[in-house]
C-alpha positions in Angstrom: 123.3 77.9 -77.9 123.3 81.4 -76.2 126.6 83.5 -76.1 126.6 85.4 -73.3 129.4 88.3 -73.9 129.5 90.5 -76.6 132.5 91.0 -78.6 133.6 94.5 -79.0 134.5 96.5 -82.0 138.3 96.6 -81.1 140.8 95.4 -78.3 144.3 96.2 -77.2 146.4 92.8 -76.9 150.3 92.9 -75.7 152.0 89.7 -77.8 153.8 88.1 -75.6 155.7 84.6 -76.4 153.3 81.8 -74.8 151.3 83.7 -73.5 147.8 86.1 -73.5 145.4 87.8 -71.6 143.0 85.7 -69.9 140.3 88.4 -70.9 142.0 88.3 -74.3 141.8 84.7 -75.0 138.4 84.6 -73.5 137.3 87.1 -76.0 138.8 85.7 -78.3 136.6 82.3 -77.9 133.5 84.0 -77.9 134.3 85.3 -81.0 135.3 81.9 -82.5 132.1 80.2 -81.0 129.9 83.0 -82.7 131.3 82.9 -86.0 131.6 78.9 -86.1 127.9 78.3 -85.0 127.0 81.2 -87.8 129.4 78.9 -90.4 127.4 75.7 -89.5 124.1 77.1 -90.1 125.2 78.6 -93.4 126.5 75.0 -94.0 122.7 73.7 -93.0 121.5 75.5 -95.6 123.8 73.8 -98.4 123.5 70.5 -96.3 119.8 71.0 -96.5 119.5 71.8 -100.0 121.2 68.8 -100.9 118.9 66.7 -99.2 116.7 67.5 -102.4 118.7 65.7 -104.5 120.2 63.1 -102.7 119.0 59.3 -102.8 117.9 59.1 -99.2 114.5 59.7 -97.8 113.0 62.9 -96.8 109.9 62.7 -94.9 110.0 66.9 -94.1 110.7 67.8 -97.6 110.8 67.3 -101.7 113.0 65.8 -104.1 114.2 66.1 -107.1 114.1 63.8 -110.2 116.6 62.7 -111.0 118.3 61.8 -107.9 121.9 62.4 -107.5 124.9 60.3 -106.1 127.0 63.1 -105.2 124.6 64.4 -103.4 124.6 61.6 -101.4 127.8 61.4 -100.9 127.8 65.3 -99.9 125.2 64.3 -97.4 126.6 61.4 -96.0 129.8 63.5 -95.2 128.8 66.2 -93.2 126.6 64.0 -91.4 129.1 62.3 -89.8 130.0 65.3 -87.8 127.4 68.3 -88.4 125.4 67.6 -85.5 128.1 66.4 -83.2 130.0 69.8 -83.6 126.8 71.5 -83.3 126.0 70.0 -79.8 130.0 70.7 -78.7 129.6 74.3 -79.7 126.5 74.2 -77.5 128.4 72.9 -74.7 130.9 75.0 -74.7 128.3 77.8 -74.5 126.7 76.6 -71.7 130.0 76.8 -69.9 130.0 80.8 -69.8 126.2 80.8 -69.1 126.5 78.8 -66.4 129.5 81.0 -64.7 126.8 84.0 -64.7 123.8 82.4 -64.0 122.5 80.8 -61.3 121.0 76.6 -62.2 117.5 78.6 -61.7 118.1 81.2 -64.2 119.6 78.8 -66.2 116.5 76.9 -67.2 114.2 79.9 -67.2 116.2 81.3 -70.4 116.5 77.6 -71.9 113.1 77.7 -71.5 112.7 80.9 -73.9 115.5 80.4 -75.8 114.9 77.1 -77.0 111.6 76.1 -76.1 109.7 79.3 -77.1 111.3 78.7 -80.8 110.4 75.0 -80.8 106.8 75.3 -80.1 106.3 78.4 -82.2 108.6 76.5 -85.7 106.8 73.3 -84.9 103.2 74.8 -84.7 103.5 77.8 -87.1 106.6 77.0 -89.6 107.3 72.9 -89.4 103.5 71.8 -91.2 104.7 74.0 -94.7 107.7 71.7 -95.5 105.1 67.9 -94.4 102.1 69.4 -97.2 104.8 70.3 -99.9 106.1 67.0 -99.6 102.7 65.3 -99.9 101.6 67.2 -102.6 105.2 66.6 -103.9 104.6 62.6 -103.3 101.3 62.0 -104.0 99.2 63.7 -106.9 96.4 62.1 -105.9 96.6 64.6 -102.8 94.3 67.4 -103.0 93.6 68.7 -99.8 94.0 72.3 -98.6 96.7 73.5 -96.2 94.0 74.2 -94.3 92.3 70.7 -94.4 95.5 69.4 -94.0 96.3 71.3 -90.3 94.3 69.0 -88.5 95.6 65.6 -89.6 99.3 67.3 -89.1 98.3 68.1 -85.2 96.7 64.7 -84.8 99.4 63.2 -82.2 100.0 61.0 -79.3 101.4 61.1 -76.0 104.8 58.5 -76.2 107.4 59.5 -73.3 110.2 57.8 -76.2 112.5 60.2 -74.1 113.5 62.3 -75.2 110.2 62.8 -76.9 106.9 63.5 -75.4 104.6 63.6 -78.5 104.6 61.7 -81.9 101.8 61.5 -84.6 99.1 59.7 -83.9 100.0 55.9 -85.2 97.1 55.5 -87.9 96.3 58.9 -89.8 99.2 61.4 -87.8 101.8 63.4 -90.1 103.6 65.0 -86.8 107.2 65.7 -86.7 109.8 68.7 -85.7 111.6 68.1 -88.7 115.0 69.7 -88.3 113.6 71.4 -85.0 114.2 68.5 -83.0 117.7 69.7 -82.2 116.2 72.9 -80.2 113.9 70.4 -78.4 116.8 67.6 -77.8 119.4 70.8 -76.5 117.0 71.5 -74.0 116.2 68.5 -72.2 120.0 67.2 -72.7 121.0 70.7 -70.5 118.5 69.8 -68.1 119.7 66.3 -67.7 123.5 67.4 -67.6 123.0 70.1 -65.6 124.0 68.5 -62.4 127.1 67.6 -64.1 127.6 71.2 -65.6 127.0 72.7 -62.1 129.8 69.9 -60.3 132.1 71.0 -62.8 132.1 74.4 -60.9 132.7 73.1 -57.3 136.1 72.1 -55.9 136.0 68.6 -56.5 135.0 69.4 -60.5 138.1 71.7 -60.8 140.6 68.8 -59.3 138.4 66.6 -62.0 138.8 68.8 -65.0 142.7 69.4 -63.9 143.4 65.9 -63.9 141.3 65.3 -67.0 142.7 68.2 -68.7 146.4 67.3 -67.7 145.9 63.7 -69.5 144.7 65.1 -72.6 147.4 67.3 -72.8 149.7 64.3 -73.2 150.2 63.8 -77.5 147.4 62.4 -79.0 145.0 61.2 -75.6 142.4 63.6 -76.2 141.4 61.8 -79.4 140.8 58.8 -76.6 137.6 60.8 -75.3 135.6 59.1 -78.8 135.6 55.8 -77.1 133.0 56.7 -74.6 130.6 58.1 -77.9 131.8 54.7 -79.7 130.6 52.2 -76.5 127.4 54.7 -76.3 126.6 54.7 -80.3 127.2 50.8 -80.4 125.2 49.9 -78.4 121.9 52.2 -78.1 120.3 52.6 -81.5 118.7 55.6 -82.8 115.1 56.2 -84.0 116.0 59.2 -85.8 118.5 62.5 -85.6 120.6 61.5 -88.9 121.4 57.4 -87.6 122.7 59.0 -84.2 121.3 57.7 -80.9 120.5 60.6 -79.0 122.5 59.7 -75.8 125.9 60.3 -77.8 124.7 63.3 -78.0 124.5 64.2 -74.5 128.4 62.9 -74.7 128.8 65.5 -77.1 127.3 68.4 -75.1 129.4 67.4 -72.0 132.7 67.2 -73.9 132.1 70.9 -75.7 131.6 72.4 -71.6 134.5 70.0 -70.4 136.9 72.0 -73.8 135.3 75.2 -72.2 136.8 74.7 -68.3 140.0 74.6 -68.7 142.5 76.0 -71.6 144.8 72.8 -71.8 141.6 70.9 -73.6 141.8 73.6 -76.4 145.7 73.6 -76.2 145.5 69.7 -77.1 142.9 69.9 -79.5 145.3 72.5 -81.6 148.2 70.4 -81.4 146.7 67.4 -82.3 144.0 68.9 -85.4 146.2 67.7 -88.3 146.1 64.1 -87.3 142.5 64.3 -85.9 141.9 65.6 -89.6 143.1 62.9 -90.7 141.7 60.2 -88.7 138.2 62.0 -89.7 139.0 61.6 -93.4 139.8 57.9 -93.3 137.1 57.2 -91.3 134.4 59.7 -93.7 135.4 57.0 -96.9 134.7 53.8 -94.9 131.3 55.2 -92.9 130.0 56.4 -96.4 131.4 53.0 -98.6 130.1 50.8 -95.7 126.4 52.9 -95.3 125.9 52.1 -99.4 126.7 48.9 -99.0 124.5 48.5 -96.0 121.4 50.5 -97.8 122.4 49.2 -101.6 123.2 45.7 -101.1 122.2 44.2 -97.8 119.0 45.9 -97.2 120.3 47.0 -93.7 119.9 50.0 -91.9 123.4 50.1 -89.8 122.1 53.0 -87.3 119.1 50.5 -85.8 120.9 46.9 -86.3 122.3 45.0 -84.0 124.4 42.9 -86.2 128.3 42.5 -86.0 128.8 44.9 -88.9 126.3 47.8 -88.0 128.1 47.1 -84.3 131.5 48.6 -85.9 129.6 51.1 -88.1 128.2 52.9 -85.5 131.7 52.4 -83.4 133.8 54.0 -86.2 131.4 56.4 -87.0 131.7 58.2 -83.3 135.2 58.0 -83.0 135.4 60.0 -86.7 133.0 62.8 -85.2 135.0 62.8 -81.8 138.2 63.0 -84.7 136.2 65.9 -86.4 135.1 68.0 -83.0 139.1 68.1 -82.4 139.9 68.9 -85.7 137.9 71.8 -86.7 138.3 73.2 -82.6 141.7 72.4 -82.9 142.4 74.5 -86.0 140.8 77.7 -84.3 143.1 76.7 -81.4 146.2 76.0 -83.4 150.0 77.7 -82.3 150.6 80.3 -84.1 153.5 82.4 -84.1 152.5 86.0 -83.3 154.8 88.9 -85.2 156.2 91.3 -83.3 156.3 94.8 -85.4 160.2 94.4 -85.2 160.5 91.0 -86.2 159.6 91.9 -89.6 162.2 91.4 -92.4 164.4 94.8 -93.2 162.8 96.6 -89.4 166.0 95.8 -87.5 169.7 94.6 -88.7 171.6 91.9 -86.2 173.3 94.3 -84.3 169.8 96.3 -83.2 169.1 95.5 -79.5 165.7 93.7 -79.7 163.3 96.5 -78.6 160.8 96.2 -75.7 157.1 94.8 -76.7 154.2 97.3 -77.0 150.6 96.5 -77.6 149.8 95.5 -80.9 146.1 96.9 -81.8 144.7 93.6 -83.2 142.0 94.8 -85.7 138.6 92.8 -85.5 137.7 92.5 -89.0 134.4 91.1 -88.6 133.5 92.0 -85.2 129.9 93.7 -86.3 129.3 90.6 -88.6 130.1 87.9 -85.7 128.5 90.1 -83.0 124.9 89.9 -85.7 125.8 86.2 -86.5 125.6 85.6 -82.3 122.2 87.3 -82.3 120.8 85.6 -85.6 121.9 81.7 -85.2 118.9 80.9 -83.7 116.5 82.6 -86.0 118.3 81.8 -89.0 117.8 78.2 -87.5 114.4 77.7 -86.7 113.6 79.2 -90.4 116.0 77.9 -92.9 114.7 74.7 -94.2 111.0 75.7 -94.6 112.3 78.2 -96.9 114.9 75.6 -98.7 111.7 73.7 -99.1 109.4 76.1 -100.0 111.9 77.3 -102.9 113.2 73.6 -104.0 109.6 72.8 -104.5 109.1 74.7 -107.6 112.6 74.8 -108.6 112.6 71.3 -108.8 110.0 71.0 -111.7 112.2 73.3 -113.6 113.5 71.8 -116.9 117.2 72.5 -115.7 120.3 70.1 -114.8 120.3 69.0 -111.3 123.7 71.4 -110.6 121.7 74.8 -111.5 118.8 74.0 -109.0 121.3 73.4 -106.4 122.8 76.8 -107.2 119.3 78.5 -107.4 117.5 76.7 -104.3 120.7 77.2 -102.1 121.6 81.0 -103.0 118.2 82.2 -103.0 117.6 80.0 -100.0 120.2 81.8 -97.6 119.8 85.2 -99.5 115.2 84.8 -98.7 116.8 83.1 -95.1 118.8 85.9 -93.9 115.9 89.0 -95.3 113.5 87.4 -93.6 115.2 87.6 -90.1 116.3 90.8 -91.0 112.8 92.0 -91.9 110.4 90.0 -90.3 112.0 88.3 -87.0 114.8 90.9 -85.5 112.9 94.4 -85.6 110.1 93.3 -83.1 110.0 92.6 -79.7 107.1 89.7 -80.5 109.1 88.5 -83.2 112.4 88.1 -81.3 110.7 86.5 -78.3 109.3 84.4 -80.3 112.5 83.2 -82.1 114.4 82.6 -79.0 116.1 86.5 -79.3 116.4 88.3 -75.9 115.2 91.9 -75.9 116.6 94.2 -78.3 119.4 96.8 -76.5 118.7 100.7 -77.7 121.8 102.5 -78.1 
């Protein structure tokens, strides 16, 4: 979750067929990491919004009356992958990190940059979202924020790894809500980092060549979602969205693993068409087969051990591995660079082909991705308070249900993103924190 180089406002690249700078390309990746983890937390916030309306439960939040099926089904879509891509973006962070930082380092900034954030949402920002629910649930509840504090902090000790704390089994209303990824990200790096670190050595580079030239065979890096499929079968989830929390550690290794070596990437962009695919097919049976499950037979597919929640949770990983490739694999595509000369009417037949020259490749966004690098985190930690905070009085508007997803998402990210810009990213207490490193003058 940290990106460790800085894009820069402009390059020069020389277009050459096959072929690009290493620095280049590197670039290049950064770039694509920032603005895809700043795209999935904009997507949160729609994700998140729908929650409000959709007909599953939502312990962290409110909902509105009525409920709505495409909601649902909008949920149970990007759940089938949000998360996973989330964690393989993280991985493939963690790769660069790790190349300029020693193991020790390491920790002491996952420490601050996810820690720090967790403790500070889940003390400070988290309780907002579990009153407005109870007040939302229960009329009968009349009790103060501040009366309710105590009964929110009431907790246990439980060592559920990878949880340490949960609310106290009798009168306890404790939970991360959507923090739970910062808290997960961390210990997940700890435990992989032996692997991250071996990945570096000798013996890891002949194990990511061979690895690498396998996948680059047509088609065998989809093969990497069995592993997720064997791990998802067959250890059930408590919570995280009816994921067990060891697939994602799978997750986080394969996004470092895409990282090492530029044949992963390579396959992954040759193959995102049919990964697409594959994902599609297998988004309509996970959500026809979760309604059923729910709706009919009373059965929750993520924590059963039946035959049929067996294949559910099966299909459902090898449609997220399906997913990871596709949406890497489509910033990774071939694509066919123009040459100022190749251009129709710049040369007739005859005209000797003239020499390459650097092509000044204009960064568009580069500000915008550079700020979206620096504000994921934030943007993070304080999105769905505020998606709650705002759904709970839109949601007693007299209004169809389409409108208060317009207002509670728009104003949502609009409230999201002044906040951080205001409140969180102008401070040096603010930004420490939020997980932000020190602000750089000039």
């Amino acid at each position: 979750m940290t990106t460790e180089v800085r894009p820069q406002h402009s390059e020069m690249v020389t277009i050459a067929p096959g072929q690009a700078t290493e620095s280049a390309g590197t670039s290049e990746r950064y770039r694509g990491i920032d603005l895809l983890r700043m795209l999935m937390v904009f997507g949160l916030v729609f994700f998140h919004t729908a929650r409000v309306f959709d007909h599953f439960p939502l312990p962290e939040g409110v909902k509105n009356e009525p409920l709505s099926l495409v909601a649902s089904i909008i949920v149970a879509f990007f759940a089938l992958w949000g998360m996973p891509v989330m964690f393989a973006i993280s991985g493939f962070a963690i790769w660069y990190s790790l190349k300029k930082r020693t193991a020790a380092v390491f920790i002491r900034e996952r420490l601050q940059r996810l820690v720090v954030p967790f403790l500070f949402g889940t003390l400070v920002i988290v309780p907002l979202q579990i009153y407005l629910h109870l007040k939302q649930a229960d009329p009968a509840f009349l009790a103060t924020y501040w009366q309710f504090l105590p009964q929110f902090f009431s907790v246990d000790l439980c060592f559920q790894i990878p949880t340490i704390i949960c609310a106290d089994s009798n009168t306890g209303l404790f939970m991360t809500a959507h923090l739970w990824f910062l808290w997960d990200l961390f210990f997940f790096s700890l435990i992989l980092l032996p692997f991250f670190l071996y990945l570096q050595t000798p013996a890891g580079k002949r194990f990511v060549g061979s690895l690498a030239g396998f996948c680059a065979r047509s088609g065998t890096i989809l093969l990497l979602g069995l592993p997720v499929a064997l791990v998802d079968a067959v250890l059930v989830t408590r919570y995280n969205g009816g994921w067990s929390e060891w697939s994602f550690t799978l997750f986080l290794a394969y996004g470092c693993l895409i990282a090492t070596d530029p044949r992963f990437l390579q396959a992954m962009g040759r193959t995102w068409r049919s990964a697409l695919f594959i994902g599609l097919v297998v988004e309509v049976g996970y959500a026809a087969a979760l309604f059923v499950f729910i709706d009919s037979l009373k059965i929750d597919p993520s924590r059963s051990y039946d035959w049929g929640s067996l294949l559910w949770r099966a299909g459902k990983s090898i449609g997220a591995w399906a997913w990871v490739v596709a949406i890497f694999g489509f910033g990774a595509r071939p694509r066919h660079a123009r040459l100022p000369h190749d251009r129709p009417g710049s040369r007739t037949g005859s005209d000797p082909p003239q020499p390459q020259t650097p092509v000044k490749r204009p960064i568009l966004s580069a500000r915008i991705i550079a700020y979206a690098g620096e504000a994921f985190l934030p943007l993070y930690v304080l999105h769905q308070t505020i998606i709650m905070l705002i759904a709970y009085y839109v949601v007693q508007w007299e209004m169809v249900a389409f409108l208060k997803y317009a207002v509670i998402s728009l104003s949502s990210l609009a409230t999201t993103l002044l906040v951080y810009e205001f409140a969180v990213r102008r401070t040096r207490v603010t930004r420490w924190l939020f997980g932000m490193r020190p602000e750089v003058k000039g």
